[in-house]
RODO-2510 file (C-alpha; in nm, 4 decimals, decimal comma):
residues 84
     n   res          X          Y          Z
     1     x    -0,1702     5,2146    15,2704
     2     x     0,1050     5,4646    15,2926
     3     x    -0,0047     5,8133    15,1719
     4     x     0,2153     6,1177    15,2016
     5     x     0,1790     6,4578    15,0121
     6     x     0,4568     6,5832    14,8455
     7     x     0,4007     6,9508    14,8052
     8     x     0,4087     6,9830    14,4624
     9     x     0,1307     7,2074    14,3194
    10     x     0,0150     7,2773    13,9677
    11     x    -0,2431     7,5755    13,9170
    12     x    -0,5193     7,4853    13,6712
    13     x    -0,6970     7,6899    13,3849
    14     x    -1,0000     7,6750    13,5810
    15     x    -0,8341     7,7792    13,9004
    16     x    -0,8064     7,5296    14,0832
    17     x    -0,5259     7,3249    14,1841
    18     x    -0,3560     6,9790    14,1350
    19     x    -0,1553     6,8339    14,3559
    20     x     0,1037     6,5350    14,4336
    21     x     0,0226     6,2345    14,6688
    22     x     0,2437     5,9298    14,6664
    23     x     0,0418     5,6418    14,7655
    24     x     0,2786     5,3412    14,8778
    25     x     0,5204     5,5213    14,6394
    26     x     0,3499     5,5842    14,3688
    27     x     0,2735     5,9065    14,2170
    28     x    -0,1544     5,9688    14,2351
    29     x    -0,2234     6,3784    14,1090
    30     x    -0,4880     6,5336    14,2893
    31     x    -0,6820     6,8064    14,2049
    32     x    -0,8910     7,0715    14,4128
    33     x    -1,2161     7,2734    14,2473
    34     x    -1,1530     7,6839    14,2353
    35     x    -1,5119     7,6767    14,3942
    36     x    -1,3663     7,4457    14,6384
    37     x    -1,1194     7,6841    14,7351
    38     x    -1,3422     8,0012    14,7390
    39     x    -1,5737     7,8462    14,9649
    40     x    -1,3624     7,7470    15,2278
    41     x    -1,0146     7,9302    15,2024
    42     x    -1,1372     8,2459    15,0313
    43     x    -0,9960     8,3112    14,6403
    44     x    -0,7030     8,5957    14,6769
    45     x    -0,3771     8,5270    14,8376
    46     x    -0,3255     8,6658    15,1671
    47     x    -0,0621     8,9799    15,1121
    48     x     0,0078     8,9950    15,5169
    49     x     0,0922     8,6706    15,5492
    50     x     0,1741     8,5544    15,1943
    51     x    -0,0246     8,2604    15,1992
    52     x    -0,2585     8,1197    14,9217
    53     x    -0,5985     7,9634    14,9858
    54     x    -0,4441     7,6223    14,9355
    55     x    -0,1816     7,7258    15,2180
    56     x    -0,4623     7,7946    15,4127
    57     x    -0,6195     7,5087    15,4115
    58     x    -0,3797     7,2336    15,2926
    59     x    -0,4570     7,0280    15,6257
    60     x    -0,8200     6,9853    15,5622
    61     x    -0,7406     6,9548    15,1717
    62     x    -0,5205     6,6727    15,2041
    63     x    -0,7413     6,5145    15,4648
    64     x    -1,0332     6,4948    15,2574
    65     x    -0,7565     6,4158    14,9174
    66     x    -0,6823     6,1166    15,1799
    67     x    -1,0419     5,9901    15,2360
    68     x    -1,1052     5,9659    14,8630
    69     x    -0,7723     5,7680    14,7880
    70     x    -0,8748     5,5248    15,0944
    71     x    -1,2104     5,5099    14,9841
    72     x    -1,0666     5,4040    14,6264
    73     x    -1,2077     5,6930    14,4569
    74     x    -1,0258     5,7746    14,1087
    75     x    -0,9332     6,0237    13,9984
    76     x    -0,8930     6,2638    14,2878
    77     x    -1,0708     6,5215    14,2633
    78     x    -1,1820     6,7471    14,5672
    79     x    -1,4992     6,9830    14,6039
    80     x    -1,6624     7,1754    14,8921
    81     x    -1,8464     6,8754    14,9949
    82     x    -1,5380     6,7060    15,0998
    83     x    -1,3848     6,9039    15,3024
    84     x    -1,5240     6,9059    15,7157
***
């Protein structure tokens, strides 16, 4: 299974986030919990170094994005238990 993230990000009225994976070329949104976010990453964007919490931790939020589409979970949908 080829899985590779395409960047693309959506904010959602709840605040979190979706997201873009293509899985073996095919377009699979992900999405990312605000509390998700907060309790990892922090909620506010980062003035010094312009970053967002997503920026901050897109490796571990794609990792865990990629455990759920491997594990067949659908749809994608990350929390703060996913993420190590």
């Amino acid at each position: 299974m080829d899985i590779q993230f395409t960047g693309r990000k959506i904010p959602m009225a709840d605040g979190g986030l979706m997201f873009e994976a293509l899985v073996d070329g095919k377009s699979v949104i992900c999405s990312i919990s605000m509390d998700a976010l907060k309790d990892h990453f922090g909620i506010v964007e980062d003035v010094a170094t312009n970053s967002s919490p997503f920026d901050r931790g897109q490796t571990k939020i794609y990792a865990a994005a990629e455990r759920l589409i491997r594990a067949g979970v659908s749809p994608v949908f990350v929390t703060s238990e996913d993420i190590h």
